[in-house]
N, CA and C atoms as a LAMMPS dump frame, in Angstrom:
ITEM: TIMESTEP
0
ITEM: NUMBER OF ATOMS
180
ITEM: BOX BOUNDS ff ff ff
-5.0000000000000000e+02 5.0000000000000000e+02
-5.0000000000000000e+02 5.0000000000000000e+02
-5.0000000000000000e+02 5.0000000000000000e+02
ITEM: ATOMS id mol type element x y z
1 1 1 N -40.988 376.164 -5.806
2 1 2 C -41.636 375.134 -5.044
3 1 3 C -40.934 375.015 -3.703
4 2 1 N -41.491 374.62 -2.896
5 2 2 C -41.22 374.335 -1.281
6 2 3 C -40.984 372.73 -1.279
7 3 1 N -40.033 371.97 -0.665
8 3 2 C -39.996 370.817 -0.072
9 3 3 C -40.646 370.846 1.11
10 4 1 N -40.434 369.667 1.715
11 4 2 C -41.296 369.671 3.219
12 4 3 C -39.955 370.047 4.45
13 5 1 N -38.951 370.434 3.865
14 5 2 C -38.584 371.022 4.71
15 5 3 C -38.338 372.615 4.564
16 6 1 N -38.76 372.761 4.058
17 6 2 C -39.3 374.176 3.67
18 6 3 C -38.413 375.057 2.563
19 7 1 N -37.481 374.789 2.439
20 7 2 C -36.528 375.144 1.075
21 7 3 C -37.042 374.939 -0.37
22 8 1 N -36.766 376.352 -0.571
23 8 2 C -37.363 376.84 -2.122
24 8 3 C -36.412 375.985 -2.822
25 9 1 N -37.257 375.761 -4.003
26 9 2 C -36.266 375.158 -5.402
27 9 3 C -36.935 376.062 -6.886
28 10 1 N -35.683 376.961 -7.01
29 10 2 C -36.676 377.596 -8.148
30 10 3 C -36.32 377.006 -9.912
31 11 1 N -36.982 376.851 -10.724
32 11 2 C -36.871 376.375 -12.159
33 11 3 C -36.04 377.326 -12.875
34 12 1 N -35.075 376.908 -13.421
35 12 2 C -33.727 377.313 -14.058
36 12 3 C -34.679 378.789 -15.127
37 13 1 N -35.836 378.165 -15.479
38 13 2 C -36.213 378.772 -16.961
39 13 3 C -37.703 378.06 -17.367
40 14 1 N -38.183 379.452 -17.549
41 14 2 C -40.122 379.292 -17.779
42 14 3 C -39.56 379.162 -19.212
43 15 1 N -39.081 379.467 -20.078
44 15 2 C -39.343 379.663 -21.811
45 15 3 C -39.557 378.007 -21.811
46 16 1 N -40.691 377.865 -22.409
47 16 2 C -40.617 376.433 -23.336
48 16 3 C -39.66 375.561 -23.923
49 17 1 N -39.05 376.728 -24.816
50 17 2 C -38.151 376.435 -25.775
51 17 3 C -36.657 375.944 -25.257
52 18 1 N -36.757 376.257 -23.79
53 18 2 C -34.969 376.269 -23.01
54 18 3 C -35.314 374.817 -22.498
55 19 1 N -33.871 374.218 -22.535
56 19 2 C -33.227 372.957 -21.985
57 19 3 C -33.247 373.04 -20.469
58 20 1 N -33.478 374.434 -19.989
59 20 2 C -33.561 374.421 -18.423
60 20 3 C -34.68 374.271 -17.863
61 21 1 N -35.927 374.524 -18.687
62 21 2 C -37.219 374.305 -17.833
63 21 3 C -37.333 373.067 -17.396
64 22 1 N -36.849 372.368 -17.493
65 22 2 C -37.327 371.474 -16.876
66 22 3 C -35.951 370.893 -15.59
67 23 1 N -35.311 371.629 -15.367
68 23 2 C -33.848 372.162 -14.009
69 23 3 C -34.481 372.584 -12.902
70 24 1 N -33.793 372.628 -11.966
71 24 2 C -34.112 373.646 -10.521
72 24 3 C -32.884 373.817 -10.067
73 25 1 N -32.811 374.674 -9.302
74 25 2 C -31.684 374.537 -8.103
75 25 3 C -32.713 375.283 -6.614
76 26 1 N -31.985 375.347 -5.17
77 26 2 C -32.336 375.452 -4.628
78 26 3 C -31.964 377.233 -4.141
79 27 1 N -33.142 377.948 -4.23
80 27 2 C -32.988 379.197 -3.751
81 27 3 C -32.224 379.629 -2.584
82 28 1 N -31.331 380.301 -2.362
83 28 2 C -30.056 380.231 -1.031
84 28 3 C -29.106 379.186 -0.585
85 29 1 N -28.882 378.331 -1.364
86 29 2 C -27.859 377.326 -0.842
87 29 3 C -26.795 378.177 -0.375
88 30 1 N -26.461 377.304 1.05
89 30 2 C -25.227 377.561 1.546
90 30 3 C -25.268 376.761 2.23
91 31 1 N -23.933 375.751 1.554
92 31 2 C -22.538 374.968 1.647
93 31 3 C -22.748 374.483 3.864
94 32 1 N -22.633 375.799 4.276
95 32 2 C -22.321 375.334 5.618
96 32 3 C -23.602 374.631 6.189
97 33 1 N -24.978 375.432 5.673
98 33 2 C -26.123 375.064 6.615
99 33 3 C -26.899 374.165 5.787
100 34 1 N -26.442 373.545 4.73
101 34 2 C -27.205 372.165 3.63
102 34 3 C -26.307 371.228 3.361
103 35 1 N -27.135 370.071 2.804
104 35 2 C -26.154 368.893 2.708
105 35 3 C -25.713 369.563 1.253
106 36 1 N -24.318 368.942 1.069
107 36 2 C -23.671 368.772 -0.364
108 36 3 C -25.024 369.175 -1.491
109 37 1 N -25.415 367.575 -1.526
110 37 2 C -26.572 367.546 -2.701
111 37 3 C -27.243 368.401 -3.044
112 38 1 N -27.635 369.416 -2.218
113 38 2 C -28.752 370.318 -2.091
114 38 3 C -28.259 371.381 -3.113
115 39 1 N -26.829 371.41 -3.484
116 39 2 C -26.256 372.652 -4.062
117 39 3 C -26.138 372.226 -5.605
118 40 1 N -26.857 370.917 -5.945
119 40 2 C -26.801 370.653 -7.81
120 40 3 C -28.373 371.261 -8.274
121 41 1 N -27.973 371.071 -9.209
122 41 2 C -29.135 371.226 -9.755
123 41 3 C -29.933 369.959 -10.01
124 42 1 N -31.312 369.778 -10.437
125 42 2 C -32.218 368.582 -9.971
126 42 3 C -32.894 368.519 -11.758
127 43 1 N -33.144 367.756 -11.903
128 43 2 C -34.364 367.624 -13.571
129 43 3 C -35.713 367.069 -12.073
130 44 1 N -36.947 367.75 -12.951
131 44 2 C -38.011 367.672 -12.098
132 44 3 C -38.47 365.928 -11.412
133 45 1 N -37.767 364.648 -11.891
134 45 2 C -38.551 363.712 -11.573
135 45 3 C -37.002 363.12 -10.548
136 46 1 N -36.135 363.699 -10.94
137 46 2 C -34.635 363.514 -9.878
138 46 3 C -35.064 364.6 -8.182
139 47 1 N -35.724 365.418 -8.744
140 47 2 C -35.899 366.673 -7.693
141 47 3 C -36.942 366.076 -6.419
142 48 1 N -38.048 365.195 -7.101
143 48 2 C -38.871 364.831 -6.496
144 48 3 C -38.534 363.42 -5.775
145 49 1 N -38.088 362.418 -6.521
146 49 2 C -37.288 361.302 -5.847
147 49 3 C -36.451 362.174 -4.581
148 50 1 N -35.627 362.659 -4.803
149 50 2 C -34.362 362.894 -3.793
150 50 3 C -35.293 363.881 -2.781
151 51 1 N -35.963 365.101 -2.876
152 51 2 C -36.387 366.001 -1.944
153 51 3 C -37.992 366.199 -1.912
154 52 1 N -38.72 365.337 -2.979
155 52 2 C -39.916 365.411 -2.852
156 52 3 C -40.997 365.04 -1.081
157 53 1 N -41.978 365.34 -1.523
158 53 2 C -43.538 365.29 -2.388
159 53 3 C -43.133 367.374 -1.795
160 54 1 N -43.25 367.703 -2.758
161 54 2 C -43.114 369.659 -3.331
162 54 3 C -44.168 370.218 -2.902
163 55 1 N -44.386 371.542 -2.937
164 55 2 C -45.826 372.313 -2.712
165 55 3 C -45.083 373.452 -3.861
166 56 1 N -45.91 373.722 -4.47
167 56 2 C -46.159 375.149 -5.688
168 56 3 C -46.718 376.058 -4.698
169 57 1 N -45.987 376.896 -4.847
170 57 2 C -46.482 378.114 -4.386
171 57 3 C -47.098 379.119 -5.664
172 58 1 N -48.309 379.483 -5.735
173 58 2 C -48.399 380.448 -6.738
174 58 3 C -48.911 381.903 -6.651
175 59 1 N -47.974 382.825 -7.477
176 59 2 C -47.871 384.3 -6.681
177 59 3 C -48.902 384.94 -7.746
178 60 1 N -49.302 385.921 -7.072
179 60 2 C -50.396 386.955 -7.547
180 60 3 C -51.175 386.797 -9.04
């Protein structure tokens, strides 16, 4: 997913069955050019409070 500032957040884990699907972290963090926060990981309704309203991107 994309925030509105344009930074990917990708989901830890598609399996159903994993404790991570429902995680993100943010695709390329780096420390120098993001705030702190940006480098945890998020549960989807923490992800959207703090960096929301998201866009899904969906591939082929």
């Amino acid at each position: 997913m994309y925030d509105l500032d344009g930074y990917v957040w990708v989901r830890q884990s598609c399996d159903p069955a994993s404790t991570l699907r429902d995680s993100w972290k943010m695709l390329g963090f780096d420390p120098d050019n993001h705030a702190p926060e940006c480098g945890g990981v998020y549960l989807t309704p923490h992800l959207l409070d703090a960096w929301g309203p998201v866009t899904e991107v969906r591939r082929g």
